[in-house]
Structure formats: structure tokens, C-alpha cells
N, C-alpha and C positions, 0 to 999 in steps of 0.2 A: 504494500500500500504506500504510494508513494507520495498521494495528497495528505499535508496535514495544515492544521490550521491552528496558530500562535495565539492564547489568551481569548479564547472567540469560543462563545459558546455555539459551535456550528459542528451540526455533524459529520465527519469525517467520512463515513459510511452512507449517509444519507444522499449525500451533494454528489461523488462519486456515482453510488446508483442510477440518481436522477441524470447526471450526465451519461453515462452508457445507455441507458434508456431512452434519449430524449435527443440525442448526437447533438448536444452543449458540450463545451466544455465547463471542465470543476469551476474557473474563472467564470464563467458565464454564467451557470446557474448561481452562482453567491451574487452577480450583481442584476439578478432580478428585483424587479419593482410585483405590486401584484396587480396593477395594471398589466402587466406583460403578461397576466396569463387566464386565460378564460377556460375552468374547468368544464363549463356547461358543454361547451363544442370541442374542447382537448386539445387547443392549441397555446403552444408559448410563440407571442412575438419575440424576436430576437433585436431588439433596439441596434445591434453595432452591424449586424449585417442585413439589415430588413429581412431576414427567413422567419419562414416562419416552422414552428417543432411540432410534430404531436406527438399527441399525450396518449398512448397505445395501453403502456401497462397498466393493469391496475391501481398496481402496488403504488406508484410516481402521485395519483390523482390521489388515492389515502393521505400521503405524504403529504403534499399541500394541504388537502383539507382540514387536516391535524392541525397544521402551523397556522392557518385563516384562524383556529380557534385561541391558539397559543399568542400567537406574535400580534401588537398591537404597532405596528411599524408600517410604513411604505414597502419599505424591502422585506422580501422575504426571507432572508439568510441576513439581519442586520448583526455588526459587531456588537460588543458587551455595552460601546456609549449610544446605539440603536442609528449608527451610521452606517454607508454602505462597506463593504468590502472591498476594497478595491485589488486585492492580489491576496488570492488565494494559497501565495507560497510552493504552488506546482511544480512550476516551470523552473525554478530554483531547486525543489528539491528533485526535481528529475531528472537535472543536470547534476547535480550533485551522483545522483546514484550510477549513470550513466559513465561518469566520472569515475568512479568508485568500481563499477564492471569494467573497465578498461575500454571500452568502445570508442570512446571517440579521443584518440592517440594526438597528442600534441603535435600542432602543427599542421592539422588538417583542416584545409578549408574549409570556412563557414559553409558553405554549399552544399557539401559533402559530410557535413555533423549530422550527429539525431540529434533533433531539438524534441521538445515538449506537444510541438506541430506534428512533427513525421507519425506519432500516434495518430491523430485526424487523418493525414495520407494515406496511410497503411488500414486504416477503416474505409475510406471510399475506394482504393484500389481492390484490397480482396472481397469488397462486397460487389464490384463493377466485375474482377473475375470469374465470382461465381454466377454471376449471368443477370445479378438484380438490374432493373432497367434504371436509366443514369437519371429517369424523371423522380424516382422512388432514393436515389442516396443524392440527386438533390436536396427532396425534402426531408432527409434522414439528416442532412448535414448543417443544414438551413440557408444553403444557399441564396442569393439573392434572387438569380437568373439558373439557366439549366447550363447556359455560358462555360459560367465556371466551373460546372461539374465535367464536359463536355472533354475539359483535359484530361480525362480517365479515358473516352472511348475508345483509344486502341487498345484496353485491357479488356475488352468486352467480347467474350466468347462468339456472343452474336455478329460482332461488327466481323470479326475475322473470316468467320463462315461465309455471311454475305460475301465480304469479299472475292472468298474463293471463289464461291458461286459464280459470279459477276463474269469474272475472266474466264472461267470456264465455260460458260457460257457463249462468251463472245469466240472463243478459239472453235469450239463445234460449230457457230453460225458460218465461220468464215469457213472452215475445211468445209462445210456444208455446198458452198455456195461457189466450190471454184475443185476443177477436176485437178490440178495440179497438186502434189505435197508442198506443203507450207515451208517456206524458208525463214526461220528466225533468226535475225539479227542479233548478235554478240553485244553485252549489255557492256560499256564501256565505262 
């Protein structure tokens, strides 16, 4: 467990959940407001990226409904003086531990590090792998536009198939349509 939270009476376990659940991140869910989120229809607005989340699990809409009764705040996750949270200590302690496994060896470009990020990456890549369509880890991710999920699509079983399809298709049309054997040109 890599998210923790200093002096704050915020659930370490809870915020986590709600984010695997809800594809927020730990930062995200602590700086919700409770305008941001309308249990009746199951969606969280996402204030930093206009997406918007739903609310699927059960277990996530208990959660809130519990804190509506508990917390007499704006925010939902407020610190102990009932201000927002503004850094969850994640990304810090993720590097940290990252650090601590050896993984990212001094000296390696930033480009090339696991960040705190490469989690969210690594959640819209192997869910675009296993075939979910990019419209659905859009709204998994909260996307603003499908735009930006869109740089997944070459991981998309589907898109490759089509592909194949495409070309093969055009190669029978054309031997179809001409007596000669086809001469292909040396890809340079």
C-alpha cells in the first residue's frame, strides 16, 4: 500500500478503493467537492479534467453515502482543519518505493522513469489490450474527449485484426482482378 496520508483523518483504504473503482486517482478522489458527485445517477464530475466517472460499485456509492452522513464539509475527504487536501503524498511515496525497488537506476531519463502516472498508462493500455473499446477506458479514465484515449488504439486487438483484414482484402481484390502474378515491390 503505497498511498498514505500524514495527520489527516482520511482513509487510506477507502480513497484507494474509491480510486481503483472509479479510475480517479488517490489525489483526485481526496480533492473532491460533493458537488462533484451525484449519487442518484453514479457519476463523479472530474473538475481538473472535465470527465466525467461512474459510480458502478456498490460498495464506492455506500462509501459516500456514509461520509454525506459523517462529514459536514464541502469536500469530501477534508483534512483534520476541514480544508481541502491538496496532495495526497502518492506520488512521493511511490517514488520513494520505486526508488527503494531499484527500478528507476540513476541517471535515467525522465521519459523513461515510472512515475506515479505510468500506473494510469498501464491501466488504459492493458484494458485497450484486452479488447475493452477505447469509448468505455475513456470513461473509465475520465477522459475529457475519446482524443486522448485514442493514443492507446494501436494496442487494441481489434484495431490490428481490422487491419489485417483491410490489406488482405485488398491483395485478393487485386490478384482477383488481373491474370498476371502480382509483383511486390521491396519495402525500402
Amino acid at each position: 500500500n503505497i498511498v498514505h496520508f500524514k495527520q489527516r483523518e482520511t482513509s487510506t483504504k477507502e480513497v484507494k478503493f474509491i480510486a481503483e473503482k472509479t479510475g480517479l486517482t488517490p489525489t483526485g478522489v481526496c480533492r473532491l467537492y460533493w458537488a462533484d458527485v451525484d449519487l442518484e445517477r453514479g457519476i463523479i464530475d472530474n473538475r481538473k479534467t472535465g470527465g466525467k466517472h461512474i459510480i458502478k460499485h456498490p460498495e464506492v456509492r455506500r462509501m459516500c453515502k456514509e461520509r454525506i452522513e459523517r462529514v459536514e464539509n464541502p469536500y469530501i475527504w477534508p483534512s483534520r482543519t476541514g480544508k481541502q487536501i491538496w496532495n495526497s503524498g502518492a506520488s512521493k511515496s511511490f517514488m520513494q518505493t520505486v526508488g527503494e525497488c531499484g527500478i528507476n537506476a540513476p541517471g535515467v531519463e525522465f521519459s523513461e522513469k515510472v512515475t506515479f502516472h505510468s500506473l494510469r498508462h498501464t491501466f488504459c493500455s492493458w484494458l485497450t489490450m484486452g479488447g475493452t473499446p477505447l469509448s468505455v477506458v475513456s470513461q473509465a479514465v475520465g477522459h475529457k474527449s475519446e482524443a486522448m484515449t485514442k493514443r492507446y488504439s494501436h494496442l487494441s486487438p481489434e484495431t490490428k485484426g481490422k487491419t489485417a483484414s483491410l490489406i488482405e482484402e485488398q491483395l485478393m481484390q487485386t490478384e482477383a482482378t488481373t491474370s498476371q502474378p502480382l509483383e511486390y515491390q521491396k519495402a525500402v
